[in-house]
N, C-alpha and C positions, 0 to 999 in steps of 0.2 A: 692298452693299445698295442696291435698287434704292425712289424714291420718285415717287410721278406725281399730281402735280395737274393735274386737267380743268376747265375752264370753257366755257359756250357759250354765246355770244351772240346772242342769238334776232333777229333783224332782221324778219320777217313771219311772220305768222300762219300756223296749216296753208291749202297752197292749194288748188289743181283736184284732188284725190283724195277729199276730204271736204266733204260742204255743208255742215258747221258751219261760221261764220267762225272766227276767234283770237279776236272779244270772246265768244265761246259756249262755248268750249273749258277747259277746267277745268282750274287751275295742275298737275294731274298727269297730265294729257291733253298740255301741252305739254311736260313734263320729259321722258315716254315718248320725243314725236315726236323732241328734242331728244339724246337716246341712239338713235337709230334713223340708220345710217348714210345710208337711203336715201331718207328721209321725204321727203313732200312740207313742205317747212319751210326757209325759207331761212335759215342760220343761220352761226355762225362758230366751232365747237368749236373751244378753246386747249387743248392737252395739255403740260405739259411733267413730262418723265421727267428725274431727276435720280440719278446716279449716285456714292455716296459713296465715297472711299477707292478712288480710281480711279487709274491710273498708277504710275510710281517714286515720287513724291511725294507719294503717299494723297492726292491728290486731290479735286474735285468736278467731274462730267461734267457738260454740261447741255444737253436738247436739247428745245426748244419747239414743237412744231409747229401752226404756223396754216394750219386745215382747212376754207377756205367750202364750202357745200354749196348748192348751186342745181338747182332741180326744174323743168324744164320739162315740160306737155302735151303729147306729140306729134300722140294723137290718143285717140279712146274708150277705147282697147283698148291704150295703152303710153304712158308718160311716160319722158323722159332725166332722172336725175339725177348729175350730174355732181361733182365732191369732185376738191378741189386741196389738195397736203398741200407748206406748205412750210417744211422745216425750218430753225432759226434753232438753231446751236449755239456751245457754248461750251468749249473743249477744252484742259484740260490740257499740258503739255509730257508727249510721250512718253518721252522719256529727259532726265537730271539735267540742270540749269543751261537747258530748253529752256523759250521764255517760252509764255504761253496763248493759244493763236489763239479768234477768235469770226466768224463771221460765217453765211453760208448755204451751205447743203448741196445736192443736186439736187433739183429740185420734180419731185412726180409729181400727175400728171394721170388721174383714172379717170374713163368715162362709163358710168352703171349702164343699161343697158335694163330697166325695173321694168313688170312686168304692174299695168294702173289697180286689177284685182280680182285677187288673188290666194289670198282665203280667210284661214284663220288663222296662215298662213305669209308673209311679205312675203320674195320675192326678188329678186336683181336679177343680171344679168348682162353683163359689159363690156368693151371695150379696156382699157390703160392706158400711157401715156407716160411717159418719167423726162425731163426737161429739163437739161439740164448748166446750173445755175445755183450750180456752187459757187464759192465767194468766193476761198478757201483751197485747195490740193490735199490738207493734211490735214485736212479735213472731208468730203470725200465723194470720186465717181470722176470727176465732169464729164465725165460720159460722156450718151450717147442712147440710149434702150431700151425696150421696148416688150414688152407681153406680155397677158395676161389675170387678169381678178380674176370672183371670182363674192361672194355675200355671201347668208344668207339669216337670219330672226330669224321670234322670236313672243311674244305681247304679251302672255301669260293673267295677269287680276289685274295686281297692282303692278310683276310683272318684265317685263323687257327678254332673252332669251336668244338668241344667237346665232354666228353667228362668220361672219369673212369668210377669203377663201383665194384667194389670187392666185401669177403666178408671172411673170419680170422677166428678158428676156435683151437683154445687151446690143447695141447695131448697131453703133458705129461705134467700136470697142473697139481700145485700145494691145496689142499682146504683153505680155503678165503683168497684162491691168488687163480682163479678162472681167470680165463678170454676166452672172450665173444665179442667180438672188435666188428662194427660195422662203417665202411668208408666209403663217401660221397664227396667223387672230387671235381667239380664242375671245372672246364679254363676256358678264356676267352682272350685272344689273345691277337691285337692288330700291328701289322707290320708296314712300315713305313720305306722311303728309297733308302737303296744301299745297305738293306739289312737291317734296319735301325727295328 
């Protein structure tokens, strides 16, 4: 059984995509931008997915990812927005008598190319980097790799719907330790008064 709590930590106001400031913005105007992968909204979604009854020893899996998202203007007509996901996990022994490892995983690096006007669709399209920053070799590949992510959503009323879709091959790969990483990540996401 799988459980995930999100938090996001808003650091500024919406920016160069909208002439409302963030003191004009209405507490579910920023919840929206705040679930919107690609928003102009500099912010720090925390997700952590936590996995029960996991391993030989029923177990708890745990893995946190700290996601800044930073929106640059590049010009009229396109903004970068960039999204760094770095996982922090916590990992059971895989076989009996083995202790729990914790530390970091590979970070990945996406930069979205986002149209300034895009209509009632907002998409974004991008590179993405995997970084070998694992602590542990049983926590991730600490491996290098690169690929492509695209992501697109729409905002009618209270929801958030969309999904993102990328795909991650490895460069600088061991014999037996390839990536070829393919990710489907659908969200649907309704927002209530007062931001809730």
């Amino acid at each position: 059984m799988r459980f995930v709590i999100q938090l996001c930590i808003v650091l500024a106001g919406l920016l160069t995509w909208h002439s409302a400031s963030a003191q004009d913005a209405s507490a579910s105007d920023l919840a929206k931008a705040a679930q919107n992968p690609i928003a102009s909204l500099i912010s720090v979604p925390i997700q952590s997915n936590i996995d029960f009854d996991w391993g030989p020893n029923s177990d708890t899996f745990a893995v946190t990812n700290i996601q800044p998202v930073l929106p640059f203007k590049l010009n009229d007509d396109w903004n970068l927005v960039t999204r760094t996901i770095l996982p922090i996990v916590s990992q059971p022994g895989l076989t009996p008598g083995q202790s729990r490892k914790w530390g970091t995983s590979d970070t990945l690096f996406t930069a979205f190319f986002v149209p300034a006007d895009s209509g009632a669709w907002t998409w974004g399209v991008g590179p993405m980097v995997q970084l070998p920053t694992t602590s542990n070799s049983r926590l991730g590949k600490d491996e290098w790799g690169a690929g492509i992510s695209a992501v697109a959503l729409t905002m009618p009323g209270r929801w958030v719907v969309g999904g993102l879709v990328s795909n991650l091959w490895g460069i600088s790969e061991d014999p037996g330790n390839e990536i070829n990483s393919f990710t489907f990540q659908p969200f649907v996401n309704y927002n209530f008064d007062k931001g809730w």
